[in-house]
FITORFI-23870 format. One record per residue (C-alpha): residue in one letter; x, y, z. Coordinates in Angstrom, 3 decimals, always signed. Layout:
// residues N
(r A,(X,Y,Z)),
...
This chain:
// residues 512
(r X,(+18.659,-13.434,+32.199)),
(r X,(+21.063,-12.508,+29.629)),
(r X,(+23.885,-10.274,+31.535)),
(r X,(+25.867,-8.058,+28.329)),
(r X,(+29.363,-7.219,+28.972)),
(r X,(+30.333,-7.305,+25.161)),
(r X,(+28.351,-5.261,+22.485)),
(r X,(+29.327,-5.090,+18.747)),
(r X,(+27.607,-1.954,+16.993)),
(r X,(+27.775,-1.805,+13.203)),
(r X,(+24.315,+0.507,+11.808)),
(r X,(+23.767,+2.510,+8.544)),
(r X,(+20.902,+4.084,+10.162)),
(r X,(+22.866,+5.817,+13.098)),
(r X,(+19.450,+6.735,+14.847)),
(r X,(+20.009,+6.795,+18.176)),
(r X,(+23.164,+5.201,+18.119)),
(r X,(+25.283,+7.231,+20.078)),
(r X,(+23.055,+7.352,+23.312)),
(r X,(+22.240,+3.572,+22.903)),
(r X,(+25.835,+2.697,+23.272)),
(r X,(+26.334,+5.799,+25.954)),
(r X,(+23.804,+3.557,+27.789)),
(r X,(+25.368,+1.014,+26.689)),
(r X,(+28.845,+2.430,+28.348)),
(r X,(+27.347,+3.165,+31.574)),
(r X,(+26.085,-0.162,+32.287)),
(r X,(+29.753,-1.230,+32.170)),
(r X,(+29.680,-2.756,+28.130)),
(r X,(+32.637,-2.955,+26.336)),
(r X,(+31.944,-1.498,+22.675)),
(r X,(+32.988,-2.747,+19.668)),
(r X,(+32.734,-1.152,+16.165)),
(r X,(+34.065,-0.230,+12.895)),
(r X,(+34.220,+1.871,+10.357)),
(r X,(+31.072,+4.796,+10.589)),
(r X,(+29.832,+3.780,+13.246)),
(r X,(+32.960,+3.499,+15.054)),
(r X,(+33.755,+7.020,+13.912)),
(r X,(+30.569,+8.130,+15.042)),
(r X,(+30.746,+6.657,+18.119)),
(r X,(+34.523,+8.091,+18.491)),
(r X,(+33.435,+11.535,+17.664)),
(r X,(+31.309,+11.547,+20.481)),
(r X,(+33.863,+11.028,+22.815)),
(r X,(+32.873,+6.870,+23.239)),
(r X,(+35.761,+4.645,+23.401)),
(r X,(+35.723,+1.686,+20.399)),
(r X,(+37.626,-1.265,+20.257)),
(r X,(+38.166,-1.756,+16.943)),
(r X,(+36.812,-5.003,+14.908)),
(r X,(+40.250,-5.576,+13.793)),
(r X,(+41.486,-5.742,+17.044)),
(r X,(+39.329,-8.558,+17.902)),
(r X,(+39.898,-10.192,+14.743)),
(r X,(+43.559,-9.344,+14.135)),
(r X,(+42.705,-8.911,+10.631)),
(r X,(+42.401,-5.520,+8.833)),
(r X,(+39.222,-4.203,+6.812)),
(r X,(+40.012,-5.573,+3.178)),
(r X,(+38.305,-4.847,-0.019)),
(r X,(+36.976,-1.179,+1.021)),
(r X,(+35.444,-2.344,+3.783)),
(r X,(+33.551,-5.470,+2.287)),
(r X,(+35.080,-7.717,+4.569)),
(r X,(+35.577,-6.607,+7.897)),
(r X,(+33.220,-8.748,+10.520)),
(r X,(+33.473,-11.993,+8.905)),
(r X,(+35.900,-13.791,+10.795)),
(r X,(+35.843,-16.650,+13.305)),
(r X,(+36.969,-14.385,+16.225)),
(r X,(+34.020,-12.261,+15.668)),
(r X,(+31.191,-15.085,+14.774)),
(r X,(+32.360,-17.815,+17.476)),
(r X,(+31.691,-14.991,+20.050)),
(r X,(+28.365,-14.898,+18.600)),
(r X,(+27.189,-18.707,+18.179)),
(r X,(+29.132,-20.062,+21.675)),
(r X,(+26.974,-21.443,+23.464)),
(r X,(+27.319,-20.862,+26.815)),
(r X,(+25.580,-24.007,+28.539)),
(r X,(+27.810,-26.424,+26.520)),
(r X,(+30.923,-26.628,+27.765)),
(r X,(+32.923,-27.540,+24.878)),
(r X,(+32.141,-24.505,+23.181)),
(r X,(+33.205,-22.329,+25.940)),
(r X,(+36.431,-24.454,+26.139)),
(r X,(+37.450,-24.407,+22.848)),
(r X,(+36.745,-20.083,+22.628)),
(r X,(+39.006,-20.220,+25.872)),
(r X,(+41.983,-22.107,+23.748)),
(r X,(+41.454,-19.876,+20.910)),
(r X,(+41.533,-16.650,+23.465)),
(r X,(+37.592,-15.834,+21.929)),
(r X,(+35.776,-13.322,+23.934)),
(r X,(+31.788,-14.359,+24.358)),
(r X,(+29.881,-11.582,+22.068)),
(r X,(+26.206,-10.494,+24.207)),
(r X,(+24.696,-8.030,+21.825)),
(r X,(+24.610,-6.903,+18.021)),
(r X,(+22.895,-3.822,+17.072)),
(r X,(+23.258,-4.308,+13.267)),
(r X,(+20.884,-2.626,+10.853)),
(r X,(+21.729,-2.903,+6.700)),
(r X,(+22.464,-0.755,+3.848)),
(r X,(+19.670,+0.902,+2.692)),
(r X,(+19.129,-1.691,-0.636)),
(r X,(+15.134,-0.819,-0.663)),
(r X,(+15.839,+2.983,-0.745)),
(r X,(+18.277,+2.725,-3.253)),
(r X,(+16.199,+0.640,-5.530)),
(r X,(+12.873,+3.101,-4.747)),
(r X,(+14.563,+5.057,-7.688)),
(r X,(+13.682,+4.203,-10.555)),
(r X,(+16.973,+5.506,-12.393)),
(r X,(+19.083,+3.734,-9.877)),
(r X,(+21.806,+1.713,-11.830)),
(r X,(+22.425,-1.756,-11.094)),
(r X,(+25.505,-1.530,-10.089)),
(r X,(+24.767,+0.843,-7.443)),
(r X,(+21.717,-1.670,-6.491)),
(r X,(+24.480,-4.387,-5.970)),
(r X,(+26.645,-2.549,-3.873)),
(r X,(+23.916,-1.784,-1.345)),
(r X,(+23.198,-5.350,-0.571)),
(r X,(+24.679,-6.199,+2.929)),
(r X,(+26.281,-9.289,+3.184)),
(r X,(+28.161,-9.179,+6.664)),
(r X,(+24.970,-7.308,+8.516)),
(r X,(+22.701,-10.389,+7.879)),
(r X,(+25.503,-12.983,+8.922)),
(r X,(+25.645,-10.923,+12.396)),
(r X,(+22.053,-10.826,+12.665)),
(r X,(+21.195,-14.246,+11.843)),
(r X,(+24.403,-15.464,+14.138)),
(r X,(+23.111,-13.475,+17.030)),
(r X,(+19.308,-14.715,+16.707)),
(r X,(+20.149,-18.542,+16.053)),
(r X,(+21.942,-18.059,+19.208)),
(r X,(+19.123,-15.853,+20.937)),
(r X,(+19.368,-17.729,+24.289)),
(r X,(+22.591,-15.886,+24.900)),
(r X,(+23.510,-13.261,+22.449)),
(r X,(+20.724,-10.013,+22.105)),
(r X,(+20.071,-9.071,+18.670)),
(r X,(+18.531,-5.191,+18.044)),
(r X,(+17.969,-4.117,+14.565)),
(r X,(+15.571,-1.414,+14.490)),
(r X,(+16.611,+1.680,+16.619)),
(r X,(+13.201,+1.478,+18.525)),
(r X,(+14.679,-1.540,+20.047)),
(r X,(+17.639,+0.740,+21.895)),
(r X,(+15.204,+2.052,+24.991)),
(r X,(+13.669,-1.322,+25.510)),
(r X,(+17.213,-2.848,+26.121)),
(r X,(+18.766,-0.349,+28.209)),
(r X,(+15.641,-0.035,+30.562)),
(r X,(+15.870,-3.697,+31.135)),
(r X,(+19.642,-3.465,+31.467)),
(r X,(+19.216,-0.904,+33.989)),
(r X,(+16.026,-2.163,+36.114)),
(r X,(+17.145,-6.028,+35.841)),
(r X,(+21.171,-6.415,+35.509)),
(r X,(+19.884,-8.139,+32.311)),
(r X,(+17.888,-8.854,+29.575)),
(r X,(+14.829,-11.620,+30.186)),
(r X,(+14.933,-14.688,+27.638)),
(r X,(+11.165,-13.238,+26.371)),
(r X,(+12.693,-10.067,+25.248)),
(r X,(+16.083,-11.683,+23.420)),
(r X,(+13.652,-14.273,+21.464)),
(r X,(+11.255,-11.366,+21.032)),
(r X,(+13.975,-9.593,+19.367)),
(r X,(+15.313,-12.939,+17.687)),
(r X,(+11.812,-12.953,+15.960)),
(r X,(+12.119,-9.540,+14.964)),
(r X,(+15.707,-10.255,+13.808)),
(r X,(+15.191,-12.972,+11.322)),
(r X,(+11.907,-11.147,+9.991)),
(r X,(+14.095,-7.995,+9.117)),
(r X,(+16.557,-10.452,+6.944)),
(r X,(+14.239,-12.177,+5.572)),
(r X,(+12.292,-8.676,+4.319)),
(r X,(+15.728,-7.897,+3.453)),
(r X,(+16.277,-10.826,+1.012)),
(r X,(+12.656,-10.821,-0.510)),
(r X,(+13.085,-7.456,-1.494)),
(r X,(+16.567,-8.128,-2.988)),
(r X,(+15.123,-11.234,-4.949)),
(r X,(+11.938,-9.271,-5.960)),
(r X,(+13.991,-6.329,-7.521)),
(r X,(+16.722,-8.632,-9.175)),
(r X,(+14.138,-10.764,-10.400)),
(r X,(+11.959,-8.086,-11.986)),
(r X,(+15.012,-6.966,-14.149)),
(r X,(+14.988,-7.995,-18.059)),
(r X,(+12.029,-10.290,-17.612)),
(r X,(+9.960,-10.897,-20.258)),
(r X,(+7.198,-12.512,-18.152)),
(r X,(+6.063,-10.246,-15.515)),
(r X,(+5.627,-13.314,-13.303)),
(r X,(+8.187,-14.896,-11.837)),
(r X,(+8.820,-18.764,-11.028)),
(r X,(+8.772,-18.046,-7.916)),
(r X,(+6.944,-15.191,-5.999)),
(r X,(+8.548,-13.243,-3.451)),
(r X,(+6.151,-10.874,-1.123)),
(r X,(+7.002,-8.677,+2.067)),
(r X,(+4.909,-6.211,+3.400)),
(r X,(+5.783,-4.544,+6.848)),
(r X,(+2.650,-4.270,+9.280)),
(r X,(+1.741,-0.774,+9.940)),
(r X,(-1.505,-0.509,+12.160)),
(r X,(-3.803,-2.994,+14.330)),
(r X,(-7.441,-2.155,+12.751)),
(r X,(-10.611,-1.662,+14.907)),
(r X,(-11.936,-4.696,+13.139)),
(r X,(-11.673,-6.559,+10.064)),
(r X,(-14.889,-6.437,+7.832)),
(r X,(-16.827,-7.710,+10.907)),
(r X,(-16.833,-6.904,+14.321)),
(r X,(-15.621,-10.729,+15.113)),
(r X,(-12.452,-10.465,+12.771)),
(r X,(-9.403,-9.554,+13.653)),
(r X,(-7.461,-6.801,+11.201)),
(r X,(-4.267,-5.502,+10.313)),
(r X,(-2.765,-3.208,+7.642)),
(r X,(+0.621,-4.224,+5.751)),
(r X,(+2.561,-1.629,+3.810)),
(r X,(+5.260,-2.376,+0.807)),
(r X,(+8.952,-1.276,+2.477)),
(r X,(+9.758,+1.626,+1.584)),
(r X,(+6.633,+2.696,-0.246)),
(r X,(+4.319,+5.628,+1.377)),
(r X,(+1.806,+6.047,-1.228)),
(r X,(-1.635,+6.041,-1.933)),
(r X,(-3.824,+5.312,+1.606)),
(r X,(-1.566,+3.343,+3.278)),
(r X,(+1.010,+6.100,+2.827)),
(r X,(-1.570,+8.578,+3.637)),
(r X,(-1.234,+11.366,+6.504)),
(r X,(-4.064,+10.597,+9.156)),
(r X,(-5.465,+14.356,+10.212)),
(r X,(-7.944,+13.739,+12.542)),
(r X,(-10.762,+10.537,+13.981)),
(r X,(-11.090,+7.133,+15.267)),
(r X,(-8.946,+4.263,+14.531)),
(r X,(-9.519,+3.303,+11.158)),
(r X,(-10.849,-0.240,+9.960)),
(r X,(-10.332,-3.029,+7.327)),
(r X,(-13.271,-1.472,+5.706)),
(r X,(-12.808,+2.101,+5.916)),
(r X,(-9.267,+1.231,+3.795)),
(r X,(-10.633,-0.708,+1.068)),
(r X,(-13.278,+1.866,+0.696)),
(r X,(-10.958,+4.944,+0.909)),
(r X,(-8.901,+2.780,-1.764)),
(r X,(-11.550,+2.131,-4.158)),
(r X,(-12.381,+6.085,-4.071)),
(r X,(-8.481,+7.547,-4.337)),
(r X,(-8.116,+5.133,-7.232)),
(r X,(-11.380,+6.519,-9.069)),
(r X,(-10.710,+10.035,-8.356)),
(r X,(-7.153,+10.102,-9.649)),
(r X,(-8.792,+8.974,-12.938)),
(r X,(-9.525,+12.857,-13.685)),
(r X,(-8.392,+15.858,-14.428)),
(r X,(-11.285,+18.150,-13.591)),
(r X,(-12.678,+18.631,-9.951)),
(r X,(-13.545,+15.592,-9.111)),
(r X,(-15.846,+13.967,-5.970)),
(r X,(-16.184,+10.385,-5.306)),
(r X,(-18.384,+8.839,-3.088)),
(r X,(-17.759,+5.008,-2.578)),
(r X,(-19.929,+2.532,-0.146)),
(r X,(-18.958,-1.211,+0.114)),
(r X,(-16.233,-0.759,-2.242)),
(r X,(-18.486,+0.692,-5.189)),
(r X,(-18.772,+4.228,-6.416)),
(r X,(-22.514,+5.488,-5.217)),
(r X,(-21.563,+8.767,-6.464)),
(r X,(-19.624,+10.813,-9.118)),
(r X,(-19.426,+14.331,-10.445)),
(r X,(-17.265,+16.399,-12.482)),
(r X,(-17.419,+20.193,-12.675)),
(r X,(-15.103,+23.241,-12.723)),
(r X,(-15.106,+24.037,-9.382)),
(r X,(-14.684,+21.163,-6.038)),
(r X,(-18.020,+22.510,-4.687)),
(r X,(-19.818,+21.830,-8.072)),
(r X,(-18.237,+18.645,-7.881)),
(r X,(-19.194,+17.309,-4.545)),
(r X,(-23.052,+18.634,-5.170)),
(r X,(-22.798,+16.386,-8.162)),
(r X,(-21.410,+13.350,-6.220)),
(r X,(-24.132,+13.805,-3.454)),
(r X,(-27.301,+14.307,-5.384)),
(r X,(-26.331,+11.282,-7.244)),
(r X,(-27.646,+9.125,-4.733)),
(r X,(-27.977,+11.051,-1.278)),
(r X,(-29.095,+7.737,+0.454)),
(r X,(-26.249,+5.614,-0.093)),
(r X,(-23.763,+7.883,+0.162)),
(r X,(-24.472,+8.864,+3.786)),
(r X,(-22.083,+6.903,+5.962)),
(r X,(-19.584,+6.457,+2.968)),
(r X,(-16.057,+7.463,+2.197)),
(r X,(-15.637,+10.219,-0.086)),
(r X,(-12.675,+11.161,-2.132)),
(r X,(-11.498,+14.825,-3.872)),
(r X,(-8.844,+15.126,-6.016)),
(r X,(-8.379,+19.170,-5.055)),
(r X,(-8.064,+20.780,-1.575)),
(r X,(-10.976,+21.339,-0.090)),
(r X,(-12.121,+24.467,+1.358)),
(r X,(-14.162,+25.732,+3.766)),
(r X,(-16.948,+25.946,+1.310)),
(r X,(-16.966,+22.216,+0.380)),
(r X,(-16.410,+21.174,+4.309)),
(r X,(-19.323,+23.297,+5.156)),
(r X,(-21.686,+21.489,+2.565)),
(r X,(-19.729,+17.630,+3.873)),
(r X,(-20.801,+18.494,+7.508)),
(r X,(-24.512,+18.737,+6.536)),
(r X,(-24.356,+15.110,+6.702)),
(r X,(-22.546,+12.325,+8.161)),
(r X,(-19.538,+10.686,+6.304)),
(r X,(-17.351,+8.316,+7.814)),
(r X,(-14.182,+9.385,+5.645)),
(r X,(-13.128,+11.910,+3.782)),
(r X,(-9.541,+11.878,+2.091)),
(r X,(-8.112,+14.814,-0.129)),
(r X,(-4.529,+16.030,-1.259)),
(r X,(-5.308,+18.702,+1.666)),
(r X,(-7.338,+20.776,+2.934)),
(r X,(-7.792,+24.623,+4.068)),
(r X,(-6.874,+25.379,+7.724)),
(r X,(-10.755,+26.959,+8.052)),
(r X,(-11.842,+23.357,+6.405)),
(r X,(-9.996,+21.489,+8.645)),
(r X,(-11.512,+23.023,+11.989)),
(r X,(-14.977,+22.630,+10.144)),
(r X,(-14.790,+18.918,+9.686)),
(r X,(-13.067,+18.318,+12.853)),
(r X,(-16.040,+18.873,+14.727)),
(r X,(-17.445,+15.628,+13.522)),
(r X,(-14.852,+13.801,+16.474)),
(r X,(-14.893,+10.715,+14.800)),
(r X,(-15.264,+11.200,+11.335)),
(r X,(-11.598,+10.258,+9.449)),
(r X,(-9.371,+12.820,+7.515)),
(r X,(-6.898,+11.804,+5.697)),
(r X,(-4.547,+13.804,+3.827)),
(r X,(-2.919,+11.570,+0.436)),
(r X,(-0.393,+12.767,-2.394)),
(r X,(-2.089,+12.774,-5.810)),
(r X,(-0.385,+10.723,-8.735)),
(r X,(-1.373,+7.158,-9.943)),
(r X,(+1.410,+4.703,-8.643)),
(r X,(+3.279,+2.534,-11.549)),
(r X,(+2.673,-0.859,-12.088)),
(r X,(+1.668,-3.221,-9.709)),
(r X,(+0.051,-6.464,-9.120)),
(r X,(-3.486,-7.100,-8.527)),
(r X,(-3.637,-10.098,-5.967)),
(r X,(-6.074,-12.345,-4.562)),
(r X,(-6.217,-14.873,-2.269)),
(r X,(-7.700,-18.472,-2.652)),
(r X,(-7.644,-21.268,-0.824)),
(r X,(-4.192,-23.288,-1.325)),
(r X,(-2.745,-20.407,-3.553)),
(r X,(-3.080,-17.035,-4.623)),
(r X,(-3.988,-15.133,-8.013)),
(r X,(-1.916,-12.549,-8.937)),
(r X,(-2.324,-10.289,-12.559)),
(r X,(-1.311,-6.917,-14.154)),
(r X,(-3.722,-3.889,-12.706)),
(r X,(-6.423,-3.035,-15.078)),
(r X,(-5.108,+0.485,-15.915)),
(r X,(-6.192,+0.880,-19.562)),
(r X,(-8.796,+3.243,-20.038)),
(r X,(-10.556,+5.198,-22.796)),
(r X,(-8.094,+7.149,-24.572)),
(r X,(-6.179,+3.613,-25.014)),
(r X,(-9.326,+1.512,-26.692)),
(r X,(-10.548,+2.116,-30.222)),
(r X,(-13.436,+3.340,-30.128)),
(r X,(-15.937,+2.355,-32.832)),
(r X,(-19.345,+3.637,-33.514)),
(r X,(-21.131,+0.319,-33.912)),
(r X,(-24.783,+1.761,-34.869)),
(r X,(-26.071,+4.090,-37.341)),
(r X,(-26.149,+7.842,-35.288)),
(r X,(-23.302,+8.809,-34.154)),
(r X,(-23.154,+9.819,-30.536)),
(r X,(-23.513,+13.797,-29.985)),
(r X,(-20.525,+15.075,-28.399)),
(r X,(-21.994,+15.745,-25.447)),
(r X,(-23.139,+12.238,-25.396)),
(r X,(-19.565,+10.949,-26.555)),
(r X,(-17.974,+13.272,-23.183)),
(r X,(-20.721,+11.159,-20.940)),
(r X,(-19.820,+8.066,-22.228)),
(r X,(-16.349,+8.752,-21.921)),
(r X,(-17.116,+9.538,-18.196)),
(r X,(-19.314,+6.684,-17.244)),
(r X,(-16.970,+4.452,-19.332)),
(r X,(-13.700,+5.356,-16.908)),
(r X,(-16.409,+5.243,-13.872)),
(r X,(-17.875,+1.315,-14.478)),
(r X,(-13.884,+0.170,-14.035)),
(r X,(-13.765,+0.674,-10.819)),
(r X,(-17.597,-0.582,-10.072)),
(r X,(-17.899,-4.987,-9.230)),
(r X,(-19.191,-6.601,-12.053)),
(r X,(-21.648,-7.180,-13.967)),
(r X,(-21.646,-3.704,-13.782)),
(r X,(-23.544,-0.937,-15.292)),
(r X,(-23.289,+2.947,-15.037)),
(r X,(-25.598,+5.631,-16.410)),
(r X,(-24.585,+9.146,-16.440)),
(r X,(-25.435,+12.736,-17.476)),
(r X,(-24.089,+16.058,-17.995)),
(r X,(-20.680,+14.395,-16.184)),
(r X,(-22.833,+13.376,-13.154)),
(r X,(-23.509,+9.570,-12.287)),
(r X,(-27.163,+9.053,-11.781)),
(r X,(-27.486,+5.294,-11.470)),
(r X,(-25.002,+2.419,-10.645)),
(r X,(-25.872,-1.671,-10.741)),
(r X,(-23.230,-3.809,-9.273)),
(r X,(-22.329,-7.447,-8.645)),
(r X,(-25.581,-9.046,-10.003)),
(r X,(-25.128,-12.572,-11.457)),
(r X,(-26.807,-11.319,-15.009)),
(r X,(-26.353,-7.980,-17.008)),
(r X,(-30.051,-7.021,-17.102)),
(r X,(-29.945,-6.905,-13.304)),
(r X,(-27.826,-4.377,-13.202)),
(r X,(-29.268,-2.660,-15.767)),
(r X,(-32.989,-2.214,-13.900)),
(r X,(-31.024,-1.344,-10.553)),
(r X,(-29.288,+1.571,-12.185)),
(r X,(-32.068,+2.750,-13.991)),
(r X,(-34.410,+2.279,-10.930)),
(r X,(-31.881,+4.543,-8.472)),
(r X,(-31.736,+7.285,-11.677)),
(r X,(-35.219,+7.260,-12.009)),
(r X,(-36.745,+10.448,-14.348)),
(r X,(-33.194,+11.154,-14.691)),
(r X,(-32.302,+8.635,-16.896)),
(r X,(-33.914,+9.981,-19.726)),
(r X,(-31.588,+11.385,-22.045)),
(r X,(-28.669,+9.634,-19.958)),
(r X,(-25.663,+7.408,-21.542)),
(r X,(-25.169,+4.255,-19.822)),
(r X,(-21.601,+2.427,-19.869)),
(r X,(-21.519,-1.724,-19.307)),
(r X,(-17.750,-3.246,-18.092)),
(r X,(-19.029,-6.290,-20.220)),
(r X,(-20.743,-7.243,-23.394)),
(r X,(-24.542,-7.505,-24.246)),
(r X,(-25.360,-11.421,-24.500)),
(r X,(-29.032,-10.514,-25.097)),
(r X,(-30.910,-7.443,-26.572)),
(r X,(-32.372,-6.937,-23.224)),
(r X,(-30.552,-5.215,-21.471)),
(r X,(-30.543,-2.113,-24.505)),
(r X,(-34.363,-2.933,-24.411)),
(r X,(-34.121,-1.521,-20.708)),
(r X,(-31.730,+0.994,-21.212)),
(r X,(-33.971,+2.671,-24.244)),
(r X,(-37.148,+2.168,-21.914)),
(r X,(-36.097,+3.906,-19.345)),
(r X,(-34.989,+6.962,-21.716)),
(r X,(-31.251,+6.307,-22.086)),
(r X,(-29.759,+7.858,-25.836)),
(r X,(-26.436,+6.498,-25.596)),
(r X,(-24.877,+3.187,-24.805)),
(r X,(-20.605,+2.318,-24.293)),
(r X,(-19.556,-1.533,-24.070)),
(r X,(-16.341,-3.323,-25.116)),
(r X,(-18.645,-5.393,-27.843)),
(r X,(-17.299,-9.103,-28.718)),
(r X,(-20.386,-11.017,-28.348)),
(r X,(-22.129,-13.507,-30.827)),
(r X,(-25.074,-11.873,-30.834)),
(r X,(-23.771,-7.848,-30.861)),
(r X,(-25.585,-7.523,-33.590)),
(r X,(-28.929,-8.294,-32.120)),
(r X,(-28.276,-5.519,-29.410)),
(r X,(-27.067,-3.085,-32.587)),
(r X,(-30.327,-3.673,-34.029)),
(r X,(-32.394,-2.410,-30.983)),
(r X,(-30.201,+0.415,-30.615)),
(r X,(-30.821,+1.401,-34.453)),
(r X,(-34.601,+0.809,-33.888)),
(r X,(-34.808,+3.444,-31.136)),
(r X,(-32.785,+5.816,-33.146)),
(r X,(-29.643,+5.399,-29.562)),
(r X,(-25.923,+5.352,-30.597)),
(r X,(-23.814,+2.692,-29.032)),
(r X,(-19.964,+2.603,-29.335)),
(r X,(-17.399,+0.070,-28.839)),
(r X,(-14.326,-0.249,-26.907)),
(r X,(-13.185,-3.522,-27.587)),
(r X,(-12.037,-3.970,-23.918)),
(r X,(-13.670,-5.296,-21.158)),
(r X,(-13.391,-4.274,-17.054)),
(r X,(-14.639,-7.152,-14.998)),
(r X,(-13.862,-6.396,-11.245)),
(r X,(-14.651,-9.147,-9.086)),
């Protein structure tokens, strides 16, 4: 047990601070502080000893160096089962230091801005915070260490119920303690690493993400889950405001991902329907209603069950036609009140509410055994390629405004990957087969009769006529691929033969 009759309080986030060290007070803990925090604590009528009094040293440098001193940092690292260290802070007149409640200057905020000077990034990088920290955890069998303001209640109701705090709870908060530096750091080397870099990779790669929920499961019943966030980033789903259902799993975020990803891609009223981390449905229209009918009748069966994505706020008209079947999520940029009380009678169906806008760059990671691959996101899309007309007709422009569509649709669908579409609608999807063709009869199987007069989009080149043989049998007019194989013109020539128009983007969209 770990009694505290010596507390030094130094926080930029002053959460709670002032009834921590009232607790603090009452227990019979002698506080001491400086600069904000003292004043903070002052204004409230708390008496402060001063850091310089324990020092005997005055703040220099405008406050830079203030707790890095011997006085200050012997208190924290004495340990108090070895008797020369207690003997030589008793010849230096040292008081024993019990418990730091030290959190840092906010560098990831500050560097959250993308305008933020570097100058400005520099001076918001803590240097005496972590040496307290770090001091007080190394020496965790003696010293208490709180740097998150959720730690405060735990502390005093152990100070008040036990005299003390137990050894689990310091090393508890020792863990916690060196994980909050070390997040501190990464960040610090990530940003100043990042800066006037031609390679977007550095030699070394620095990752920290902050664990934000315990899943039901991971994407098995067996498997244990968890969701990490980037500090200081609330964006996309794992930034998202959960409205109303169960717990959510490993699988209901990668799913919700894959959909707010595709969504985002337009402009018009858009409904997504993604199952197993593939789009199963897809429509465009002028109105969110039109939209969702679209998404739905593109393939009712695999859609029930799914997650499904708007990029409007839906109404009470849309939730009435989502509760005529069941959908394990639904995520929007909001929703109507009357909308909300319609899909919350499904009690376990997820709403979540997200902020529309695509995030900037980022890296697309993935983990293999030993190591981990890591390259740019595959943002480009249509307007970005050059598009060619590779056969002789020209595609209509209705045809071109499908293609266009189904084109921005196979990104986001696991390769091979095919995608036919009509009238802005996505009638047919093949994913993940191990040849092209595959994928071709899987798509034009699910659109059946609708296929005909359809445009069908491939994330890959044609290695064999085949797969345009398929296409054209099946009624398809219009074909978009990024081209580049040996035998193109072999697929060009069955185009031209059946009188379809295939274009060229010169860029390909595996997703693996």
């Amino acid at each position: 047990m770990i009694k505290i009759k010596r507390a030094l309080l130094s926080v930029s986030d002053k959460t709670g601070i002032i009834e921590f060290a009232q607790g603090l007070v009452r227990a019979g803990v002698q506080i001491i502080s400086s600069g904000g925090t003292a004043a903070t604590l002052q204004k409230a009528g708390l008496s402060v000893c001063p850091v310089e009094d324990v020092t005997g040293f005055p703040e220099i440098l405008a406050g830079r160096v203030k707790t890095l001193h011997p006085a200050i940092h012997a208190g924290l690292l004495a340990r108090r089962d070895v008797p020369d260290h207690m003997a030589k802070l008793k010849e230096l007149d040292i008081a024993p230091i019990d418990l730091v409640a030290v959190n840092l200057y906010p560098f990831t905020a500050t560097v959250a801005d993308p305008e933020v000077a570097l100058d400005q990034a520099m001076e918001n990088i803590d240097i005496g915070g972590p040496a307290l920290i770090r001091a007080a955890a190394k020496n965790y069998r003696d010293v208490v260490v709180a740097v998150d303001p959720q730690h405060y209640s735990k502390i005093l109701t152990e100070l008040q119920t036990r005299g003390g705090i137990s050894a689990e709870t310091a090393y508890q908060l020792a863990v916690s303690a060196f994980s909050h530096t070390a997040e501190y750091d990464t960040v610090i080397a990530s940003y100043l690493g990042g800066l006037g870099k031609k390679s977007p990779f550095p030699a070394t790669l620095h990752l920290t993400y902050v664990k934000a929920a315990d899943l039901r499961y991971g994407e098995n019943p067996h498997q244990q889950a968890a969701l990490y966030v980037e500090p200081g980033k609330k964006h996309a789903i794992p930034g998202a405001k959960k409205l109303h259902g169960k717990p959510w799993s490993f699988n209901n975020i990668n799913d919700a991902d894959s959909a707010w990803r595709l969504v985002q891609e337009f402009t018009l009223p858009c409904a997504v329907g993604v199952k197993h981390g593939n789009p199963c449905g897809v429509g465009l229209a002028e109105n969110l209603t039109a939209a969702w009918q679209k998404a739905y009748e593109g393939d009712p069966v695999s859609i029930f069950g799914g997650v499904v994505a708007f990029n409007r706020i839906v109404t009470a008209e849309v939730a009435a036609e989502l509760n005529k079947i069941f959908l394990e999520l639904i995520i929007a940029p909001g929703y109507t009140e009357e909308a909300l009380q319609l899909l919350k009678t499904k009690a376990n169906r997820i709403l979540l509410e997200a902020k529309l806008g695509k995030i900037g760059l980022e890296w697309d990671l993935k983990k293999v055994q030993g190591g981990l691959l890591v390259q740019e996101m595959d943002q480009i899309d249509y307007a970005q390629a050059d598009l060619k007309v590779a056969t002789e007709r020209v595609p209509t422009d209705q045809e071109m405004k499908d293609l266009k569509f189904a084109w921005t649709v196979v990104k986001h669908v696991k390769s091979n990957a095919v995608v036919l579409a009509k009238d802005q609608q996505i009638i047919g999807v093949g994913a993940g087969q191990m040849n092209r063709v595959g994928c071709v009869n899987i798509a034009v199987r699910q659109a059946g009769a609708k296929a005909r007069g359809a445009v069908m989009a491939s994330d890959a080149f044609f290695p064999m006529p085949d797969s345009v043989q398929a296409a054209r049998k099946a009624g398809v007019t219009a074909i978009i691929q990024p081209g580049g194989s040996l035998r193109d013109q072999d697929s060009i020539q069955a185009a031209d033969v059946a009188s379809m128009a295939m274009v060229f983007t010169g860029i390909r969209h595996f997703r693996h």
